[in-house]
C-alpha positions as a Python dict, from the first residue, in 0.01 Angstrom:
ca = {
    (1, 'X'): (0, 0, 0),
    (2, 'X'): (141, 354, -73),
    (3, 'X'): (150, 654, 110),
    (4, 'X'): (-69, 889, 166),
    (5, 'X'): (-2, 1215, -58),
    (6, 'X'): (11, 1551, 210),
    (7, 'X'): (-200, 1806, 96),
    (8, 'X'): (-15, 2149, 133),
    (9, 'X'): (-199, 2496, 155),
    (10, 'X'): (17, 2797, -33),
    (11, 'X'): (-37, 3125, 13),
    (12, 'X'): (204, 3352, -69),
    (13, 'X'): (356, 3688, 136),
    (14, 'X'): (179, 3910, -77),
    (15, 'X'): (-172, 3775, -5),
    (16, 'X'): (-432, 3809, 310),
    (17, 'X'): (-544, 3550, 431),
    (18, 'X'): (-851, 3433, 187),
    (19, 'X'): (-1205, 3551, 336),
    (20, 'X'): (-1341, 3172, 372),
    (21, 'X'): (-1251, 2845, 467),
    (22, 'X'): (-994, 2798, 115),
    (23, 'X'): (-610, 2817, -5),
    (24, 'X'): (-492, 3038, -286),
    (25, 'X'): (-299, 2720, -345),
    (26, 'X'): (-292, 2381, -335),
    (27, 'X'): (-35, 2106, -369),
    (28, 'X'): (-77, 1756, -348),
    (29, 'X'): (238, 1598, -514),
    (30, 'X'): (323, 1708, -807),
    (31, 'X'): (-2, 1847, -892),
    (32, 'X'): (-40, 2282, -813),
    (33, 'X'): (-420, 2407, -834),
    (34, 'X'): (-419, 2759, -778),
    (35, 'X'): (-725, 2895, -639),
    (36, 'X'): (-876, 3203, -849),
    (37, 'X'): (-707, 3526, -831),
    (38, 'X'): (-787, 3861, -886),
    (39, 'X'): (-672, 4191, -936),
    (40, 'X'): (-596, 4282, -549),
    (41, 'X'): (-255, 4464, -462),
    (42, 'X'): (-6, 4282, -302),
    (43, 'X'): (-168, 4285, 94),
    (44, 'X'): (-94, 4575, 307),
    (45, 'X'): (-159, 4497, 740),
    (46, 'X'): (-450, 4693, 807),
    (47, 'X'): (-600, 4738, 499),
    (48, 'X'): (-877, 4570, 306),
    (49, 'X'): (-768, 4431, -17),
    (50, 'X'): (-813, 4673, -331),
    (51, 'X'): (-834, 4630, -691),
    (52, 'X'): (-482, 4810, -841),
    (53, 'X'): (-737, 5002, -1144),
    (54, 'X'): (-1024, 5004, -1254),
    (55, 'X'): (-906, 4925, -1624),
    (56, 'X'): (-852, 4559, -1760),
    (57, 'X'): (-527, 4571, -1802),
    (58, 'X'): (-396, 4708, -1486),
    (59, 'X'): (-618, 4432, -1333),
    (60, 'X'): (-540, 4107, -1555),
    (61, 'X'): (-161, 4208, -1513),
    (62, 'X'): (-165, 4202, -1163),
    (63, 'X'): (-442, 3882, -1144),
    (64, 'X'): (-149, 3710, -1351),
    (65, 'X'): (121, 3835, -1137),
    (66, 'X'): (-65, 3662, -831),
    (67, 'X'): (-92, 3364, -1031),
    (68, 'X'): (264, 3331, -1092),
    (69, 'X'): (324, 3458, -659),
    (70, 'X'): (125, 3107, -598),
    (71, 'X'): (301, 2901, -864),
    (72, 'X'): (607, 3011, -811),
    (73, 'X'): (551, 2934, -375),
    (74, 'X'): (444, 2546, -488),
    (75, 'X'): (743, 2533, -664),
    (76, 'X'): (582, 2605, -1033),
    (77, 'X'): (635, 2834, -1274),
    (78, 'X'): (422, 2926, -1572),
    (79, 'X'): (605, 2624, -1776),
    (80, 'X'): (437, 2351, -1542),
    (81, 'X'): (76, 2532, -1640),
    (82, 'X'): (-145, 2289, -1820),
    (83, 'X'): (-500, 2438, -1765),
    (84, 'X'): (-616, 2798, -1686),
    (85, 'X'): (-947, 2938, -1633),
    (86, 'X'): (-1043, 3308, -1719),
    (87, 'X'): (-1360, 3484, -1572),
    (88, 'X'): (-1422, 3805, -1727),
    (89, 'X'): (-1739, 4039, -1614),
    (90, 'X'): (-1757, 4170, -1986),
    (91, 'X'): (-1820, 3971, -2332),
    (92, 'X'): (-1656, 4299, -2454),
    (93, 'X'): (-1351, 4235, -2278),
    (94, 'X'): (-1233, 3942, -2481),
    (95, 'X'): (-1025, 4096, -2761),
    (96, 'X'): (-854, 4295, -2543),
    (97, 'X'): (-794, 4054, -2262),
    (98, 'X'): (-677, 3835, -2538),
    (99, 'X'): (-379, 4116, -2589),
    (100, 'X'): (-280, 4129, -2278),
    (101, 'X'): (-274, 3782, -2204),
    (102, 'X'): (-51, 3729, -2525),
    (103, 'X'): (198, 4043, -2420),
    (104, 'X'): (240, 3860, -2108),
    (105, 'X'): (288, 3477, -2236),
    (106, 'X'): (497, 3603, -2526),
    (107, 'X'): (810, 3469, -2371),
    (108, 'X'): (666, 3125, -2280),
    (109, 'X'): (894, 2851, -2415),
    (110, 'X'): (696, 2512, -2359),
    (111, 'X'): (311, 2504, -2533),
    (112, 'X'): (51, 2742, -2406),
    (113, 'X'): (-213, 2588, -2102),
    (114, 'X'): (-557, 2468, -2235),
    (115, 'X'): (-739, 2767, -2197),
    (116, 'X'): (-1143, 2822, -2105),
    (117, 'X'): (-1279, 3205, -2081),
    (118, 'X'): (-1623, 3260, -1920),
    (119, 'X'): (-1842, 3503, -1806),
    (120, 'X'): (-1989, 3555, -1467),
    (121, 'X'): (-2050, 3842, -1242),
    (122, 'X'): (-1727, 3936, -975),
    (123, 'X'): (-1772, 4171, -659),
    (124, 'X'): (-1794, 4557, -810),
    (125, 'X'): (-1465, 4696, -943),
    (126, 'X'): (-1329, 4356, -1021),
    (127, 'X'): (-1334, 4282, -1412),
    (128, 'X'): (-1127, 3937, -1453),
    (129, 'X'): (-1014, 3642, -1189),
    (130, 'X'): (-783, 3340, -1286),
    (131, 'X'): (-743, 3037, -1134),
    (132, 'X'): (-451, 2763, -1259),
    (133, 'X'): (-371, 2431, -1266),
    (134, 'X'): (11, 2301, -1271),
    (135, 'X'): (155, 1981, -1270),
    (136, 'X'): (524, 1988, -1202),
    (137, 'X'): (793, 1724, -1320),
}
């Protein structure tokens, strides 16, 4: 019989504590699921957490960057990504969400993630949230 896997919650330095009972991250072996992110500032003690703009971009760049602050404290980078989820407010937003999200992959050396976009309504002033899955080698 083999062990039991540990199941490991992540959060990184730059996030608050999440508002329920859930982990920005999870690892179980070699498997990452990060939990959807949004476009909050990196946390700051005594203050609630705050979009960084009101614009898509300012937002999706920072939702990625706290993607990447979870991956990269489970030991994953963007390389190990094989699934990610988008949630936009807006069926407007697409083209130029697609943009950004190109910009900021441009450099990615391995295949892009599978990739699903869909719409749904966030809490007011938040426009996109991503959540990730990576499995590491």
């Amino acid at each position: 019989m083999s062990e039991k896997l540990q199941k490991t919650a992540i959060t990184p330095d730059t996030h608050t504590t999440p508002p329920a009972k859930f982990s920005h991250g999870v690892r179980k072996g070699n498997i990452l699921q990060v939990a959807g992110q949004v476009g909050f500032g990196p946390a700051v003690p005594g203050q609630a957490p705050a979009p960084v703009g009101p614009g898509l971009r300012e937002q999706t760049l920072q939702t990625l960057r706290n993607v990447q602050a979870v991956l990269e404290k489970g030991g994953a980078s963007w390389e190990d990504v094989v699934m990610v989820r988008v949630y936009l407010t807006d069926t407007g937003h697409f083209a130029e969400f697609n943009e950004i999200y190109n910009e900021f992959f441009a450099d990615l050396k391995e295949a892009p993630a599978a990739r699903t976009t869909v719409y749904v309504g966030l809490p007011a002033g938040l426009l996109v949230e991503i959540d990730a899955l990576a499995v590491l080698g």
